[in-house]
C-alpha positions in Angstrom: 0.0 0.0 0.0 3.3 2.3 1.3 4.6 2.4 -2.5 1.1 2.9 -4.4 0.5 6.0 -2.1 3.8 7.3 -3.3 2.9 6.8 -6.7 -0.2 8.9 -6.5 1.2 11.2 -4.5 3.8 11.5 -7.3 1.5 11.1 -10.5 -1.1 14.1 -8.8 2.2 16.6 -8.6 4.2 16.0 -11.0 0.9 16.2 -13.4 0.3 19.4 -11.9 3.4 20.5 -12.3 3.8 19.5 -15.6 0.4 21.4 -16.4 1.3 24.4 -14.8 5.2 25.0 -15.3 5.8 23.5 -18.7 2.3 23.4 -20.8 0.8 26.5 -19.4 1.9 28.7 -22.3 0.9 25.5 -24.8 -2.3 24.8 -26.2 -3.9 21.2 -25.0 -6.7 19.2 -26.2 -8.2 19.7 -22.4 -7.8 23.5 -22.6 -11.8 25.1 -22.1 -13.3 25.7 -25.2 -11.0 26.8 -27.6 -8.1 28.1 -25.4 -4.9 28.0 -26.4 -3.1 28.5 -23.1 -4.1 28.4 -19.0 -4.5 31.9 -19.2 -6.9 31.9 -22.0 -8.7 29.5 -20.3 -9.2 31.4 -17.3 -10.3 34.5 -19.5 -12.8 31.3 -21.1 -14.1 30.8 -17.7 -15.0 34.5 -16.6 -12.0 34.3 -14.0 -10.0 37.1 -13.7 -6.1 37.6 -13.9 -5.5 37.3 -10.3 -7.4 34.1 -9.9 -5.5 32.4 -12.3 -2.3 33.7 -10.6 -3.6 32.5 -7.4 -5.0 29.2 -8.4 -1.7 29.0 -10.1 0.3 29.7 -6.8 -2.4 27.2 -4.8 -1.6 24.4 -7.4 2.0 24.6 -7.3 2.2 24.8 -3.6 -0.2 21.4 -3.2 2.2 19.6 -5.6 4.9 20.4 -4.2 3.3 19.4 -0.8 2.6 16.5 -1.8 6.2 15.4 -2.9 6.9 16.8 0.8 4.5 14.2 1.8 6.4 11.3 1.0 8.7 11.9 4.0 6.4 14.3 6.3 3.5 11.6 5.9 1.1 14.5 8.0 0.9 16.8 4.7 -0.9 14.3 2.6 -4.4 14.9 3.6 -4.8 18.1 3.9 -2.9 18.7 0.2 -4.6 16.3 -1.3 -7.9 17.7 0.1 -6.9 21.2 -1.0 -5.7 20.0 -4.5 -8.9 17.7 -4.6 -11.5 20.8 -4.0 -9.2 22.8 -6.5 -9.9 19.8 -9.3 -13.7 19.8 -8.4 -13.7 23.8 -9.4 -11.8 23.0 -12.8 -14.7 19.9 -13.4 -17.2 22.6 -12.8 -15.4 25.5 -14.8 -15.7 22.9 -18.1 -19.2 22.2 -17.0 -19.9 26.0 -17.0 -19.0 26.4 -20.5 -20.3 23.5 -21.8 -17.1 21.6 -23.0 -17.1 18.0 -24.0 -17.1 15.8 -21.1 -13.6 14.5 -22.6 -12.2 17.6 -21.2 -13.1 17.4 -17.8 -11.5 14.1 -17.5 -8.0 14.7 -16.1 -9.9 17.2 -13.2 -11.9 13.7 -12.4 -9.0 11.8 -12.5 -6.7 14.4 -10.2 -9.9 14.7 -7.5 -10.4 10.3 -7.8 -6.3 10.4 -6.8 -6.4 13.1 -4.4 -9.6 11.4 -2.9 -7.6 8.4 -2.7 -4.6 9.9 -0.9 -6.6 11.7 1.3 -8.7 8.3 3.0 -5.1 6.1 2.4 
């Protein structure tokens, strides 16, 4: 159980990471609508700049928490809550504007990991 916990600990931040430090300037097949970066996809959702810095800043933080959490075992739950509530509010931004279920899939798969950390 110790080394599948690790791996979604791992597989939840580094996605997160990857999302937000490497593709965020990039355009995804997940983006909302017709986006063609994060930031554009903010704009898509009717969130303003400094949400998307802060949700940004939030994101970052829980991954990198979450790494933490493989030695300080106490961090776990509450990032993965954090990161889990986070995911729920992307599922419902692509709900908002009526995007393809397709593209809500990765927020359903973060918050089924994160729910999964959080009650391992």
């Amino acid at each position: 159980m110790t080394y599948f916990l690790i791996a979604l600990k791992l597989v939840v931040a580094f996605g997160i990471l990857n999302v937000w430090l490497l593709r965020c300037g990039k355009a995804t097949a997940y983006r909302g609508r017709n986006a063609k970066n994060m930031r554009e996809e903010f704009a898509v959702y009717g969130l303003p700049f400094p949400i998307f810095c802060l949700i940004g800043f939030l994101k970052i933080g829980l991954a990198l928490t979450l790494i933490a959490s493989v030695w300080i075992l106490y961090l776990a739950q509450p990032a993965a809550v954090g990161m889990g509530i986070l995911m729920l509010g992307a599922f419902f931004m692509h709900l908002k504007v009526k995007d393809p279920i397709r593209k809500a899939l990765p927020s359903l798969a973060v918050l089924a990991m994160c729910v999964a950390i959080a009650l391992l």
